[in-house]
N, C-alpha and C positions, 0 to 999 in steps of 0.2 A: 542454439535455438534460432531460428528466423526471424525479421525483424519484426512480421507480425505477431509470432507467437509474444515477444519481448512486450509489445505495445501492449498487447491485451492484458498480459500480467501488470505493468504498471499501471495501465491505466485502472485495473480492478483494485491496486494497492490506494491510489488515488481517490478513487468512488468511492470508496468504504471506510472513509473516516467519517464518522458524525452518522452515519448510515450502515441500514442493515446489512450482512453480509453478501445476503441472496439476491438482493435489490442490486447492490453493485455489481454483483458478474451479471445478474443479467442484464443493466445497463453495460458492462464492459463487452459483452457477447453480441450486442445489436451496435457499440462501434465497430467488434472487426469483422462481423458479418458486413458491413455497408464498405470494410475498406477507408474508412475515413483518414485514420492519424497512417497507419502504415505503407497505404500505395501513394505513389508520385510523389514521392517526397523532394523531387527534385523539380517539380513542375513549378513554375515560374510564381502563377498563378493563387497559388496554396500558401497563404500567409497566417499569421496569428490570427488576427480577426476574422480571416474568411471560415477557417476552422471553428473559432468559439460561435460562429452563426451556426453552422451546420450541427455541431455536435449537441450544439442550447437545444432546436429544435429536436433529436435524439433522444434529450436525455427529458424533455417536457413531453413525451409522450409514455401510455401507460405502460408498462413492461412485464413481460410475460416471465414471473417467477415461481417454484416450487411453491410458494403458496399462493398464486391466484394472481392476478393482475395487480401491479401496484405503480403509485408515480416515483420517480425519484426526490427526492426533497431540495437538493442546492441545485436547478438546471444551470442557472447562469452561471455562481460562483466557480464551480468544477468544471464548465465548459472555457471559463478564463484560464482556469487553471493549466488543464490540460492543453491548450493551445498553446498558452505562454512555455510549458516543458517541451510540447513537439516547438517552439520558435528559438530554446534556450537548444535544445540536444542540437537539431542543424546547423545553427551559427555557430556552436565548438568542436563539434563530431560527426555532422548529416546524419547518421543514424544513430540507434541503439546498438546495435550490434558492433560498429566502427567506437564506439565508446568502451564497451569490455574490449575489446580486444585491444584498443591502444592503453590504456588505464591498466587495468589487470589488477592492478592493486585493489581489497574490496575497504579498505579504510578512506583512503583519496576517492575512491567512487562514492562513497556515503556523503562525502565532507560535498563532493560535489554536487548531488543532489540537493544536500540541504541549503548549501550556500548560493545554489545558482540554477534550483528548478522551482517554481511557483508550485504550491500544492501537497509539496514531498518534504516531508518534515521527517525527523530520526526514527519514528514508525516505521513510514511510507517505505523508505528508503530501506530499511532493512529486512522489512516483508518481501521487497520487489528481489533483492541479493537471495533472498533465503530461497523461497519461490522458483527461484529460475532456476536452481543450486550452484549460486557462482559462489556462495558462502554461507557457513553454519554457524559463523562464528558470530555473530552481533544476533542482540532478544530482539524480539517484535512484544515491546508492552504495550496490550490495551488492556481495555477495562477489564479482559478473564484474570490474565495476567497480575494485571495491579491486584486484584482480590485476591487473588491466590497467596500474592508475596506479604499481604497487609494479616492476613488467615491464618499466616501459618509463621508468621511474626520474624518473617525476612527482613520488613522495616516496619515501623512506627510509623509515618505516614511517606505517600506517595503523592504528588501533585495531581490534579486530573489530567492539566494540557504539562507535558513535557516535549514543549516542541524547541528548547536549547540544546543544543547538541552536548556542550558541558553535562549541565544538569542529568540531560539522557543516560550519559555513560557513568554518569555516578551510579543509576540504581541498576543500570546492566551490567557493572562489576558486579553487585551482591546477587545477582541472577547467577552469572557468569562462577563463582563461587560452590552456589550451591548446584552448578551442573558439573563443576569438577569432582565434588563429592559424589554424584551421580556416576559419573566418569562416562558423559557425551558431552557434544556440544550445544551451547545454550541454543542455539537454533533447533536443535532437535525437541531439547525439555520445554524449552518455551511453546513447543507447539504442541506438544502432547498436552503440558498446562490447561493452555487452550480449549483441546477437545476436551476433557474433563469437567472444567469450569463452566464451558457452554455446555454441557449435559444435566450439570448440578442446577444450575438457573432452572432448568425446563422439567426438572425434577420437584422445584420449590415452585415454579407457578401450576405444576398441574395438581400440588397442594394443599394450593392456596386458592385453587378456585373450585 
């Protein structure tokens, strides 16, 4: 993939915590329409906070998504974020792309996400791996997911924030588990999860209203 394609994926992995799906690609689709995190990456100019100005202003504007116009909810916090990851990826790798391709490994790329990108917690980071298809093998748990696993008595409880990487790969064994019995990779069952769970929700609110 291109180094733009790569940005837009993480940076939609990124936008979409705490926030709705379609809100975050559409803010991630009006950063690489404008080119922002992905061109001139080497231009002198283009540092951490000249980015979180540019992208603040981006993401505080109202954004055109499959349902109708909306704001995004964290402008500043995720426009820190994502600046400080394009200021963490150049000063170890200049790009995205120069990062898979020296790394290769998708274990040491997670570890490094989480230990040295602002914003990319064991989520983030396994969504952005799974996504791009450099790996199937690590779950992407959100909240379909945790219901799923909590429903059908995978575990007893699950934390909301699992943003320790430990903690993370405890409950992604017993995902990981019960996609063996599946016989795919949890990257795939998790995502099928996924579409299911978000279909069931939208099923129970049209219900309930």
């Amino acid at each position: 993939m291109t180094n733009r394609l790569l940005w837009r994926e993480l940076s939609t992995c990124v936008l979409s915590s705490q926030v709705p799906y379609e809100v975050a690609r559409a803010a991630a689709h009006e950063l690489d329409r404008l080119g922002i995190l992905y061109s001139g990456a080497s231009e002198k100019q283009r540092t951490p906070s000249w980015l979180s100005r540019k992208i603040e202003r981006v993401l505080s504007k109202r954004l055109n998504t499959t349902a109708g116009y909306r704001r995004y909810r964290f402008p500043k916090s995720r426009a820190n974020q994502l600046a400080s990851a394009w200021g963490a990826i150049r000063e170890r790798f200049d790009t995205l792309s120069d990062l898979l391709r020296e790394v290769e490994d998708p274990i040491q790329i997670r570890t490094f996400f989480v230990s040295s990108v602002s914003g990319v917690g064991p989520k983030q980071a396994s969504m952005f791996l799974r996504n791009i298809g450099f790996s199937y093998e690590f779950a992407v748990i959100d909240t379909h997911v945790s219901a799923f696993m909590l429903r059908t008595g995978l575990c007893d409880y699950l934390p909301s924030n699992l943003g320790s990487l430990p903690q993370y790969e405890y409950y992604e064994t017993i995902l990981k588990r019960e996609a063996a019995v599946l016989g795919f990779p949890v990257g795939i069952v998790d995502w099928a999860i996924w579409f299911v769970m978000r279909a069931a929700r939208e099923l129970e609110r049209e219900w309930h209203s």
